[in-house]
C-alpha positions in Angstrom: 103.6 86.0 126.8 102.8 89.7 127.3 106.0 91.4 127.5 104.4 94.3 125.6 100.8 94.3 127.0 99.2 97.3 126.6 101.7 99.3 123.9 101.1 100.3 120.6 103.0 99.3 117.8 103.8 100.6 114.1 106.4 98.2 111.9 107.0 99.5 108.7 107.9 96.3 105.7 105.3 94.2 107.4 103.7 92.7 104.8 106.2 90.1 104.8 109.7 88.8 105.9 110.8 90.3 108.9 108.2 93.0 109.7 105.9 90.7 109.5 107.1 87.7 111.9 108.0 90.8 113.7 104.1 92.5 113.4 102.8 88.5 114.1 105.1 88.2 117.6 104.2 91.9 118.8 100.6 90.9 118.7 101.2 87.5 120.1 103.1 89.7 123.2 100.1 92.0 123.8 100.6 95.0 121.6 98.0 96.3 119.3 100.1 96.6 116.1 99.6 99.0 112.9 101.4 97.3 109.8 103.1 99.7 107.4 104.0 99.1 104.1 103.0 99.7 100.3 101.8 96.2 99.5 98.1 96.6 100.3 96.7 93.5 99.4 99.3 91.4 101.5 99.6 93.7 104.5 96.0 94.0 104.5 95.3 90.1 104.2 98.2 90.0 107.6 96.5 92.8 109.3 93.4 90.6 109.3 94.8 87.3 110.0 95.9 88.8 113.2 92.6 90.3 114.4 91.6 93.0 116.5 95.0 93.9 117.6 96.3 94.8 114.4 95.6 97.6 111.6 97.0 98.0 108.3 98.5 101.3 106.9 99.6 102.4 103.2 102.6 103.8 103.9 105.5 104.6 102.0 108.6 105.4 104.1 109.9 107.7 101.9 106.6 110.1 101.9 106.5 112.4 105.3 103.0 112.6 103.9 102.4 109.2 104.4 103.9 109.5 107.9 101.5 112.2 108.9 98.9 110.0 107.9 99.9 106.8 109.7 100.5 108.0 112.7 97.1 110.0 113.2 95.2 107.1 112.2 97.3 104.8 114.3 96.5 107.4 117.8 92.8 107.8 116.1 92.6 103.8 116.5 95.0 103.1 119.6 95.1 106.2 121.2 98.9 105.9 122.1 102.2 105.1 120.5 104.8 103.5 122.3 107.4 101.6 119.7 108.3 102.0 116.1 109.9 99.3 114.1 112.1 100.9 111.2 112.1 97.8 109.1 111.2 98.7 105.5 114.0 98.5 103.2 114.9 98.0 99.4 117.8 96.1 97.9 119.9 96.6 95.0 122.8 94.6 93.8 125.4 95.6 91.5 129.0 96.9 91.2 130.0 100.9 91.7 130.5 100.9 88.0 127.2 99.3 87.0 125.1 101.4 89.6 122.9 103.5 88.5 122.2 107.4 90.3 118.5 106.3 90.1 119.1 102.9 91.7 121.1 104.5 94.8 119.2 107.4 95.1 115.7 104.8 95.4 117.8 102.6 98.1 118.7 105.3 100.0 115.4 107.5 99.9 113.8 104.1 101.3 116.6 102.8 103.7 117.8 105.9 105.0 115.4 108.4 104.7 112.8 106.2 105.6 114.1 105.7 109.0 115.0 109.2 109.4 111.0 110.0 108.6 109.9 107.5 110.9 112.0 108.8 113.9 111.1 112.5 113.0 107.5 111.3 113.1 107.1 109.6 116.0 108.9 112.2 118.7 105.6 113.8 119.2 103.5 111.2 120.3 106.2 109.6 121.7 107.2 112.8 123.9 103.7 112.8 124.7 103.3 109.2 125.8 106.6 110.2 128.2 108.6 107.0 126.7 109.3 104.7 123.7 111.1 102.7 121.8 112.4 103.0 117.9 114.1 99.8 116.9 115.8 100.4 113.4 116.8 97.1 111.4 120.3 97.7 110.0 122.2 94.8 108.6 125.2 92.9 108.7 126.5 94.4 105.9 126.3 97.8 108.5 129.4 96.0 110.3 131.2 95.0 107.4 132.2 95.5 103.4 130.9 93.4 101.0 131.3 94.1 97.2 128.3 94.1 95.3 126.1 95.9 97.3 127.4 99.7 97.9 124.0 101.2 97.9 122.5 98.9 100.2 125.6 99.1 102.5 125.4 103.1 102.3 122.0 103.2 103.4 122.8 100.8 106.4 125.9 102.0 107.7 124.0 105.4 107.9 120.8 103.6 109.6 123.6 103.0 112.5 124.6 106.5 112.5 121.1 108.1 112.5 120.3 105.3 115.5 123.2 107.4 117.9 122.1 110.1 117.0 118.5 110.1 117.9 119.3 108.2 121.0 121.3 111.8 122.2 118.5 113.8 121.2 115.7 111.8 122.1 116.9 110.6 125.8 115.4 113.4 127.4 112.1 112.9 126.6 112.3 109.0 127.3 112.7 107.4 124.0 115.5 105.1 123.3 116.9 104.3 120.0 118.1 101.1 119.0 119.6 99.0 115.7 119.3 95.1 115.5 122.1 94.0 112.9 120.5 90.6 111.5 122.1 88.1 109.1 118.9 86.6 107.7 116.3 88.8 106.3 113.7 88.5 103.5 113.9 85.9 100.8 112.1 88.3 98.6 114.8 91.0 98.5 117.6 88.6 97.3 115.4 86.1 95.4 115.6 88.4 92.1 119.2 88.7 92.3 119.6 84.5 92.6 119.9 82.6 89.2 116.3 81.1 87.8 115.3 78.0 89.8 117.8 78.8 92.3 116.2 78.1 95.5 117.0 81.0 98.5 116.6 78.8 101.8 119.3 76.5 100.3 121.9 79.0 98.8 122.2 81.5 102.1 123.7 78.9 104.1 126.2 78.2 101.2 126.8 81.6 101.3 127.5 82.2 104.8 129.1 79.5 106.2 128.9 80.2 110.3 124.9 80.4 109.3 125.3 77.0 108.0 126.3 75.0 111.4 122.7 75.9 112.1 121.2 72.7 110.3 118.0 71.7 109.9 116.5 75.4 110.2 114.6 77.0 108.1 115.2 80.5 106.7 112.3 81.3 108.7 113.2 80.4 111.9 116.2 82.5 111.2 114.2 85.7 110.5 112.1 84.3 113.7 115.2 85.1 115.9 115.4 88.6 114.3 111.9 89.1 115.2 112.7 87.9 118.6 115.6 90.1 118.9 112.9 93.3 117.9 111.2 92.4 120.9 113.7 92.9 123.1 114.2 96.2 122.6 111.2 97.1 122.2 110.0 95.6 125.4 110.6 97.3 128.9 113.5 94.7 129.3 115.6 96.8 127.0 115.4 99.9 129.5 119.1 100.5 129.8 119.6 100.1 126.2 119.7 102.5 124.1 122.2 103.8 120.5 122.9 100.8 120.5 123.7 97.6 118.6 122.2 94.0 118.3 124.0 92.0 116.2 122.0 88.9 115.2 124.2 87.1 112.5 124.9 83.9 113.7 128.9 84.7 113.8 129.4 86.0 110.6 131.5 88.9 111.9 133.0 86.9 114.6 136.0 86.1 112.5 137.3 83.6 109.6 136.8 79.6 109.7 140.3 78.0 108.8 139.8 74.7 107.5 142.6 72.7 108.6 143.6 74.2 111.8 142.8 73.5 115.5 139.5 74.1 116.2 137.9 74.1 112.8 
């Protein structure tokens, strides 16, 4: 407990999924915590389970409006900013040929220039605080090609590249810029996709078979570990760390199962 006493915290998504096991373990670690995201009535209804530490913002990632807004009331509240959790993200699954301008352009505006707005707006206060931490969530489809999904992949592989980037630029004012690379994320983004009545804790596993030797855990715990590896980098434990990577896939990347062969 406490490994981020005393900081300040914004998470953007945290009205559910991973922002907000993320937002929940923060506060459980000491930080006051501001929870971004554009579903009041849920964020808000988190933002008071958790109490005193925690404040909700309407924020949509995409508007540098919004960003102005959030982090003055954020300092106006905590005084201080010390991490930023890039989190917010969109889905949309079809193939190149089926994809839509609008539906790319909507998944990139969200994944991508979301997290670019959210590092822009933070080097102020962050400069002025002498220090921080911006943890962006990627994916694991930012390490490798899956069909299906080429918006979502764009926007990801980029969150990767915007992570270096701002880790050059921003190491001189003490602020280190991290990705986490998870496997598990919300149920909500793929659920839609999923065939009616088709349940999303069961079909993952099926889907990604190096996730699947993990039996007997829910898709919640999974998106726990993510949260978990947040923390890390956020936390002073993380000081030697930064453009970098955490992949937290459970060994999807690792390689390919044989069935049959030695070791299977």
């Amino acid at each position: 407990m406490g490994r981020l006493e005393g900081k300040v915290a914004i998470v953007t998504g945290a009205a559910r999924g991973t922002g907000e096991a993320t937002a929940r373990l923060f506060a459980a670690e000491g930080a006051r915590v501001a929870l971004a995201d554009v579903l009041d009535e849920r964020g808000r209804a988190v933002a008071e389970e958790i109490g005193d530490a925690a404040i909700f913002l309407h924020l949509d990632v995409s508007s540098e409006s919004d960003w102005r807004g959030g982090i003055a009331r954020t300092l106006e509240r905590f005084g201080r900013l010390d991490a930023l959790v890039n989190n917010a993200a969109v889905l949309h699954m079809s193939a190149i040929e089926d994809t839509e301008v609008a539906d790319f352009e909507r998944v990139v505006r969200v994944n991508q220039l979301g997290t670019f707005l959210g590092i822009k707006s933070v080097i102020d206060p962050m400069r002025t605080a002498g220090s921080g931490s911006i943890v962006n969530v990627a994916s694991v489809d930012a390490l490798r090609g899956q069909n299906g999904i080429v918006a979502y992949a764009s926007s990801k592989w980029a969150v990767r590249g915007i992570t270096r980037v701002a880790a050059l630029e921003l190491g001189r004012f003490g602020i280190r810029v991290n990705a986490v690379c998870p496997e598990a994320g919300s149920p909500h983004m793929i659920q839609p996709y999923l065939p009616p009545g088709v349940d999303v804790e069961k079909i993952i596993p099926r889907m990604q078979p190096n996730l699947a030797t993990q039996r007997g855990r829910t898709l919640d715990e999974l998106v726990r570990d993510v949260a978990y590896a947040i923390l890390y980098l956020a936390s002073d434990e993380s000081r030697s760390c930064t453009g970098s990577d955490l992949v937290c896939e459970g060994g999807n990347t690792a390689g390919r199962i044989v069935k049959g062969a030695v070791g299977a």
